[in-house]
N, C-alpha and C positions, 0 to 999 in steps of 0.2 A: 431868180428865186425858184426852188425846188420845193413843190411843196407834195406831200405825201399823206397818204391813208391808211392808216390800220383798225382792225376788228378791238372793240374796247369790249371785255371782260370780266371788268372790276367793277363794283360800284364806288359810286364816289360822289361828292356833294347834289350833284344831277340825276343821279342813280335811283333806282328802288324795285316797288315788283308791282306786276297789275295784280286785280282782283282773281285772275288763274294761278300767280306765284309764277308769272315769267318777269324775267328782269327786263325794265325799263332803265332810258336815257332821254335825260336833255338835249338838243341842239343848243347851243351856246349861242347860238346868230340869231336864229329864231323862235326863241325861247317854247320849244313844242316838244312833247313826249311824243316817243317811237320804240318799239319795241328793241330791243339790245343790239339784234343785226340790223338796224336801219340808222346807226348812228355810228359814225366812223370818227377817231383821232385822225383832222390833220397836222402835219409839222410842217414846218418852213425853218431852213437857216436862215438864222440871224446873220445879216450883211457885214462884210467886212474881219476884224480878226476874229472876231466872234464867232462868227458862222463859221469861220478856217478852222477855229479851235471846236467846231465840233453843237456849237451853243446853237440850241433851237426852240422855236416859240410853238405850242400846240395849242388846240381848241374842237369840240366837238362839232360837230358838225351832221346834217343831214346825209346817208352814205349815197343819195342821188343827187344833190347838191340842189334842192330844190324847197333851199327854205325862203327864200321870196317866195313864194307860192300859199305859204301861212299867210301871208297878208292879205288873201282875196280869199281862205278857207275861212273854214265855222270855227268862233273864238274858242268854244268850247276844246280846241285842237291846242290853246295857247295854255303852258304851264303856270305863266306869272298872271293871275286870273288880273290883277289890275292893267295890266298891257292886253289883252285878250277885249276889255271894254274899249279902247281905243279906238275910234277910226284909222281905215286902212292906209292914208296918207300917212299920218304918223306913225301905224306899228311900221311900214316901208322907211321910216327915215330913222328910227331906232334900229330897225336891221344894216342900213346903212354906216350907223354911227359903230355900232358894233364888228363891222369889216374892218369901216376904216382905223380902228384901234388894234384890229390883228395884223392889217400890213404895216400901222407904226410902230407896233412891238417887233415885226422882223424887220425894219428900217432901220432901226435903233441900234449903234454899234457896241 
């Protein structure tokens, strides 16, 4: 599995601006705002002809790959304010749950 990063530009359902009118992004893992360079598109080919034919699964992500790390930070760091009152067991098994559906979406042929 080849999985890759790039700089995201666009806003998009995760997207918006802070209270300065810099753009903001979601992490998709760890559902936390970061300002627009601290949030990277990764990709993965999708396995098998799929991924031969080019077919690939993305998802935002933290650009230091340190969204477990929301799990022990201050909730007020979490965008889904109902995930954000959670205990840190849980938001850890929700970040969990959320991986493990990005490597079954690039398993998927």
């Amino acid at each position: 599995m080849l999985a890759r990063a790039s700089s995201s530009s666009c806003q998009d359902r995760w997207g918006g601006f802070d209270q300065a009118g810099g753009a903001v992004h979601t992490c998709d893992v760890a559902r936390s705002t970061h300002s627009a360079d601290q949030v990277s598109v990764f990709t993965a080919r999708r396995v098998g002809p799929a991924g031969r034919a080019g077919n690939t699964v993305g998802t935002y992500l933290c650009a230091d790959l340190r969204c477990a790390a929301v799990v022990h930070g201050p909730a007020d760091a979490v965008r889904d304010r109902a995930e954000g009152s959670l205990p840190p067991e849980e938001r850890a098994e929700r970040i969990r749950t959320r991986l493990d559906s990005f490597v079954a979406d690039v398993l998927r042929p």
